[in-house]
Legacy VTK file of the C-alpha trace (Angstrom):
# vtk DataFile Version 3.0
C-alpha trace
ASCII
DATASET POLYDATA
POINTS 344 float
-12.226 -3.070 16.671
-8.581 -2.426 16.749
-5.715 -0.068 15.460
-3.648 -1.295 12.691
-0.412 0.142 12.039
1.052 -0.144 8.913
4.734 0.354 8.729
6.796 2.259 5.668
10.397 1.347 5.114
11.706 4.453 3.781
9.110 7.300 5.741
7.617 5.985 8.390
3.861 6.110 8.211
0.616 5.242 10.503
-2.676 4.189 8.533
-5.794 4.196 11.096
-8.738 1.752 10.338
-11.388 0.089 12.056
-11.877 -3.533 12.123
-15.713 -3.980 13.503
-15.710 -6.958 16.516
-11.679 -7.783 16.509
-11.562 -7.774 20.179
-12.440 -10.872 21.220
-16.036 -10.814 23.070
-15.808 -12.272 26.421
-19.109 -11.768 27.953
-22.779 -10.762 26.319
-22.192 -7.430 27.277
-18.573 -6.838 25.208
-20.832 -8.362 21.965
-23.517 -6.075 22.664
-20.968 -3.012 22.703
-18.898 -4.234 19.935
-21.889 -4.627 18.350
-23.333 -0.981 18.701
-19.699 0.456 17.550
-19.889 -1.458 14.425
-23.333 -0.240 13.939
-21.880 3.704 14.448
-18.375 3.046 12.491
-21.469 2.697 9.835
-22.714 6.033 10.312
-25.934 5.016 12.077
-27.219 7.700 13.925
-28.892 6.206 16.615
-26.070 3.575 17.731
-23.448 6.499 17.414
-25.590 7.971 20.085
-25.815 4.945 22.376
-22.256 4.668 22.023
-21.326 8.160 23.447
-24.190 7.554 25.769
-22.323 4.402 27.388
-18.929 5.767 27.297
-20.222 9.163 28.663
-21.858 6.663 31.877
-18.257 5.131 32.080
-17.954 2.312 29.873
-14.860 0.805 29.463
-15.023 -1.062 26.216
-17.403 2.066 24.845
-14.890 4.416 25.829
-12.188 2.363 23.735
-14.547 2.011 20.389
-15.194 5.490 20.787
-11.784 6.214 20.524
-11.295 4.244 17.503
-13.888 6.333 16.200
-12.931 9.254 16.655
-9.463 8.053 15.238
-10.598 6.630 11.728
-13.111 9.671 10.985
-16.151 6.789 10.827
-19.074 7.709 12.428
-17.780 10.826 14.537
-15.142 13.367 12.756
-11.897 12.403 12.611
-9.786 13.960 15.671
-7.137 12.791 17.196
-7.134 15.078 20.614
-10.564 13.585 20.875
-9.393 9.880 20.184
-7.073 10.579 22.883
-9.167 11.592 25.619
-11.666 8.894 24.790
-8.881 6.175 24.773
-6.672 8.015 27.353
-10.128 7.512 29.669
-10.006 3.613 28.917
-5.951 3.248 29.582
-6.481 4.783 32.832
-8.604 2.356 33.833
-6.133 -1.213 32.247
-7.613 -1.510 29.074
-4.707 -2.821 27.135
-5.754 -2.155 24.155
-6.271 1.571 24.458
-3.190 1.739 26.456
-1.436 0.688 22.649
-3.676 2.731 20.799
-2.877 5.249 22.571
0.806 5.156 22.474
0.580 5.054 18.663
-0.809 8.543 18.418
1.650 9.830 21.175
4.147 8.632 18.824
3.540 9.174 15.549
1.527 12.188 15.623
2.766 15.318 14.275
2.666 18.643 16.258
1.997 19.355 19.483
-0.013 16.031 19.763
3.552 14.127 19.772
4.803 13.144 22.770
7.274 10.064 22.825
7.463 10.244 26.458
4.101 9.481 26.863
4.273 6.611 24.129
7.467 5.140 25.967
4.832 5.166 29.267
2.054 3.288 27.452
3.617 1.144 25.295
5.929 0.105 28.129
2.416 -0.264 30.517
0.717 -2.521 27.623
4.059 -4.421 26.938
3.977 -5.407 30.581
0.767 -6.743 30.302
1.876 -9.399 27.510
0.603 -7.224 24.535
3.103 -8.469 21.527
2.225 -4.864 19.551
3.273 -2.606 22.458
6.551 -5.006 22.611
7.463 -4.354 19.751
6.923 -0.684 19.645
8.806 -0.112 22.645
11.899 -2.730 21.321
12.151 -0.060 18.435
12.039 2.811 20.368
14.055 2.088 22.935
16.627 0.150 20.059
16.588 4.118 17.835
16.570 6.197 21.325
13.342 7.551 20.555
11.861 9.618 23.634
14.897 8.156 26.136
18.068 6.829 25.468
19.175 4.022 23.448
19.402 1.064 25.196
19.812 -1.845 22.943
19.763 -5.167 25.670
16.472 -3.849 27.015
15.304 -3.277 22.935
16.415 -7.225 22.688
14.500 -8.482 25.744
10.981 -6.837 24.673
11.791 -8.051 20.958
12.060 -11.336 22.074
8.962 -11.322 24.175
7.070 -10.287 21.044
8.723 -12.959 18.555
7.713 -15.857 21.201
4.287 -14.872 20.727
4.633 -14.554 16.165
4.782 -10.495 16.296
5.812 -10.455 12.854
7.388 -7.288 13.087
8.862 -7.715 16.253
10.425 -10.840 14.736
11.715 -8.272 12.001
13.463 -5.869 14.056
14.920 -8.788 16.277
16.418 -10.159 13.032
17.626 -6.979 11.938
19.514 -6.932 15.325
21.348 -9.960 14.241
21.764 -8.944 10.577
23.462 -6.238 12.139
25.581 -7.252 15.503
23.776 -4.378 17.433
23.500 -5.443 20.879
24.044 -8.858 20.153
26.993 -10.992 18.238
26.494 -10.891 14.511
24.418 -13.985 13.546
23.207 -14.443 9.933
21.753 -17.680 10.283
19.451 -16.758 12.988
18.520 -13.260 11.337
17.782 -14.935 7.972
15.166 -17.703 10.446
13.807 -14.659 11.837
13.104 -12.836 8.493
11.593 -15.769 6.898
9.287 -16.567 10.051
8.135 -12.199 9.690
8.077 -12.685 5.548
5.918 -16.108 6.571
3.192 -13.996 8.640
2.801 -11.191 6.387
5.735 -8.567 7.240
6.172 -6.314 4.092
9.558 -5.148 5.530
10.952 -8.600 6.443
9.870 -10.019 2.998
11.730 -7.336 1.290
15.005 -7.973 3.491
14.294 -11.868 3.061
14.807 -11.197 -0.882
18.248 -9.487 -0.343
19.313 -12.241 1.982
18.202 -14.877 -0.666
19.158 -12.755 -3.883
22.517 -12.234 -1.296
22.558 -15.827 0.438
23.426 -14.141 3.416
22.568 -16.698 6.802
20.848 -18.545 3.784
21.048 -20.637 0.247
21.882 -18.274 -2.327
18.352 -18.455 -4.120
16.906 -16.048 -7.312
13.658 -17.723 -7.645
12.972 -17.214 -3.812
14.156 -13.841 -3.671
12.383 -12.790 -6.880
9.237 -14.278 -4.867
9.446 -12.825 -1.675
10.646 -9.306 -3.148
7.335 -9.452 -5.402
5.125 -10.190 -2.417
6.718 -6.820 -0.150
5.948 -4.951 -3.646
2.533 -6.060 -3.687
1.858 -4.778 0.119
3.157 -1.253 -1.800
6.949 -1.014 -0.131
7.971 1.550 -1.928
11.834 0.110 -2.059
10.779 -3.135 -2.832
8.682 -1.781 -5.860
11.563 0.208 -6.756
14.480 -2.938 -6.795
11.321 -4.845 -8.673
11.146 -2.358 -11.288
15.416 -2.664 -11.391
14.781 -6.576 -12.087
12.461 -6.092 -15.117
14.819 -3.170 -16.367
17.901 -5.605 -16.179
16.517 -8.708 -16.950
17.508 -9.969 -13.314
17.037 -13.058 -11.488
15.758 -15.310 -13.954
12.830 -12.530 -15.497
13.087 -11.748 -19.379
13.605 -7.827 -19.597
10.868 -5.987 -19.675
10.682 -1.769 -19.491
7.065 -1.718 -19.921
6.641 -3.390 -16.666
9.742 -1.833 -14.920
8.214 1.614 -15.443
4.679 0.378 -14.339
6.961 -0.283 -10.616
9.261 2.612 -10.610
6.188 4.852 -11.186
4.379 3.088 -8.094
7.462 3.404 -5.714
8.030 6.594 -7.125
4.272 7.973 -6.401
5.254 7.095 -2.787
8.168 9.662 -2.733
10.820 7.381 -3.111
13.525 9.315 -4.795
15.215 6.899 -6.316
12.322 5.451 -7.921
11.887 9.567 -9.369
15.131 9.616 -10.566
15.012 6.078 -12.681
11.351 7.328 -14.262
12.899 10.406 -15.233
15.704 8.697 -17.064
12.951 6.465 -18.636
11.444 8.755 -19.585
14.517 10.858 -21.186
15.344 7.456 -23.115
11.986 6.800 -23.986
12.073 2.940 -22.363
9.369 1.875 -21.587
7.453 4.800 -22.324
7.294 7.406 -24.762
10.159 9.789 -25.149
8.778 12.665 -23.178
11.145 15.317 -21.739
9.165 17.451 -19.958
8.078 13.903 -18.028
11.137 13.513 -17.451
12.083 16.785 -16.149
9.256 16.603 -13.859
10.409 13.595 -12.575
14.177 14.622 -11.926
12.243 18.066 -10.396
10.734 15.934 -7.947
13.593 13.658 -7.024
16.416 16.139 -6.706
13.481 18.432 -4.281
14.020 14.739 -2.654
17.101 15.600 -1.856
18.670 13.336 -5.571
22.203 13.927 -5.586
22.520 12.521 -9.394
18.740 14.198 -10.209
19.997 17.697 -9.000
22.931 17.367 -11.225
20.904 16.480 -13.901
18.305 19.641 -13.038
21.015 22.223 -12.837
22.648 20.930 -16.320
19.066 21.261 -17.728
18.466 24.949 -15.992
22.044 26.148 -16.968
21.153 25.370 -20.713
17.954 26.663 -20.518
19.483 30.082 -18.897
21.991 30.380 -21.547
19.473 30.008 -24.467
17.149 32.878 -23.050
20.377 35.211 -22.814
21.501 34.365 -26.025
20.625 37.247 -28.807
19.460 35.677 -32.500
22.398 36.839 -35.326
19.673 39.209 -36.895
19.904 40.779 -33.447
23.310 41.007 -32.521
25.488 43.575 -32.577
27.457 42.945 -35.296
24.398 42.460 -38.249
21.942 45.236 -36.466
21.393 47.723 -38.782
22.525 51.506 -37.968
LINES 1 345
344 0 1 2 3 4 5 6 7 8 9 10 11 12 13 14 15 16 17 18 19 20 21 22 23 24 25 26 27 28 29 30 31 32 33 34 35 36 37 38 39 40 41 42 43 44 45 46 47 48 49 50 51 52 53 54 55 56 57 58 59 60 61 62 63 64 65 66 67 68 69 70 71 72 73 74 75 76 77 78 79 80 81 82 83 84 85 86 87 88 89 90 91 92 93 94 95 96 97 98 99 100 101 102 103 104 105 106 107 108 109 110 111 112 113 114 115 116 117 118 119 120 121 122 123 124 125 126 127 128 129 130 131 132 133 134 135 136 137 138 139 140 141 142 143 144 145 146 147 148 149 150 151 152 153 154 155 156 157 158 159 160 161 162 163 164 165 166 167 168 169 170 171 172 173 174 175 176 177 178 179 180 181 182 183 184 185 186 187 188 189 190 191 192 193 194 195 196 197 198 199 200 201 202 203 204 205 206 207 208 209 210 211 212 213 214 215 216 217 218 219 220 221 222 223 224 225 226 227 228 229 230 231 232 233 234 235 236 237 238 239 240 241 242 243 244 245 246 247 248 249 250 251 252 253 254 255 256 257 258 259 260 261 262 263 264 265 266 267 268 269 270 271 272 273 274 275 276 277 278 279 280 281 282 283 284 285 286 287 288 289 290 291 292 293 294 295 296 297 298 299 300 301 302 303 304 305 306 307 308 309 310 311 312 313 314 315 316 317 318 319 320 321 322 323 324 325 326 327 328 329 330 331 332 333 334 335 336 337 338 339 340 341 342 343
């Protein structure tokens, strides 16, 4: 049972879920607990209780489930301050796993319940026990300066602990440190290896950056067909940019792909669902021009709405235009009203 974070592009965001037996059982007694947590992620009553009743007596591995549980909302209510005294409990005592779980909530909780201090601590405590997550958590806080400051050769050195061992996004943000010279020399080649090896073991964000480098041939063979492929496959794991620039292909006809607005506006609505604001602004001009979809202009104001609230430089334009006409029409008097053809 294990944490997995799933990463965002444009808004970072943390989806919780419980995978029943992931930890590895090393002795009869791990399966046996492993076993009753999978039983109370079910909502079994009676292994729920045996699970509190062997963390409550000091079980490590119970304490850790427990956690979990309390974390994903199955089989207790979902709370974080209790997920964090259950896992906190475990940490304490070395278990790595908490120690990372941990960490995650400290830092990507909202509200008092955020503390990147105390994520630095644990990821940095799990990291030094070889755990390729917490290596690559800490290489991206301490590459952004998140909870201390930026310190970019220490970033490298836990990056590149966590890409020895296949951390596919710590093999992401390792190549993005070479796509972009920050605290080491510029290297295209070696940022376009790293991508591919991420895109390779399932990275949504280093497939979509793979497809620029292709679609770019930056460090790599200028290539449509690849980076049609890999941009489809960070689309399909629902990255909202890469759905966008998908739904930009089938609009234009790019890369090889016949144009197609029926299937550009099935993408830009999917990126766009996500909050991405470009994707908001593009449906709303769809929708304007009728491509793809029915003319429909209150769909489309909607759409502009949302991306200029987005902060849409071209979709507030577009919004005040609209509300300036609007304001003049509902100030402007009908001819049998106005003053010169109302009778005396």
């Amino acid at each position: 049972m294990r944490i997995s974070l799933v990463r965002n592009s444009a808004r970072a965001a943390v989806f919780f879920c419980i995978l029943p037996c992931a930890i590895p059982a090393t002795a009869s007694h791990d399966q046996d607990v492993a076993q009753v947590a999978s039983r109370a992620a079910q909502g079994i009553d009676a292994a729920r209780q045996e699970l509190e009743a062997l963390a409550g007596n000091g079980d490590t591995l119970a304490e850790h489930y427990l956690g979990l549980l309390y974390l994903s909302g199955r089989g207790e209510p979902r709370s974080d301050q209790r997920a964090i005294e259950w896992l906190g409990r475990a940490a304490r005592k070395g278990h790595v796993e908490s120690a990372h779980d941990l960490a995650v909530i400290y830092e990507r909780a909202s509200g008092e319940l955020k503390d990147p201090v105390q994520a630095l601590r644990w990821y940095r405590y799990a990291a030094g026990q070889g755990y390729a997550p917490s290596q690559t958590n800490l290489g991206h806080m301490l590459a952004e300066g998140i909870g201390t400051a930026a310190d970019l050769g220490e970033a490298r050195k836990w990056l590149e602990l966590a890409a020895v061992q296949d951390e596919p996004h710590g093999e992401y943000l390792l190549g993005m440190l070479y796509l972009d010279g920050r605290g080491v020399e510029k290297n295209l080649a070696e940022a376009a290896r790293l991508m591919k090896s991420a895109a390779d073991h399932g990275d949504r964000d280093a497939q979509y950056r793979l497809a620029l480098l292709y679609g770019n041939g930056l460090g790599i063979a200028k290539d449509d067909r690849q980076a049609l492929d890999w941009l489809r496959k960070s689309a399909e794991q629902k990255h909202q940019v890469a759905e966008y620039l998908l739904g930009v292909v089938y609009a234009r006809g790019l890369y090889g792909v016949a144009r197609d607005d029926k299937v550009a506006v099935d993408w830009m609505r999917r990126s766009a669902r996500q909050g991405y604001a470009e994707a908001q602004y593009a449906l709303g001009i769809m929708y304007s021009e009728g491509r793809g979809v029915p003319k429909d202009a209150e769909e489309a104001y909607g759409w502009l709405a949302l991306a200029a609230k987005n902060g849409h430089a071209a979709a507030k334009a577009a919004i005040d235009a609209v509300r300036a006409r609007r304001s003049a029409a509902e100030f402007a008097l009908p001819p049998s009203s106005s003053p010169e053809t109302s009778p005396k």
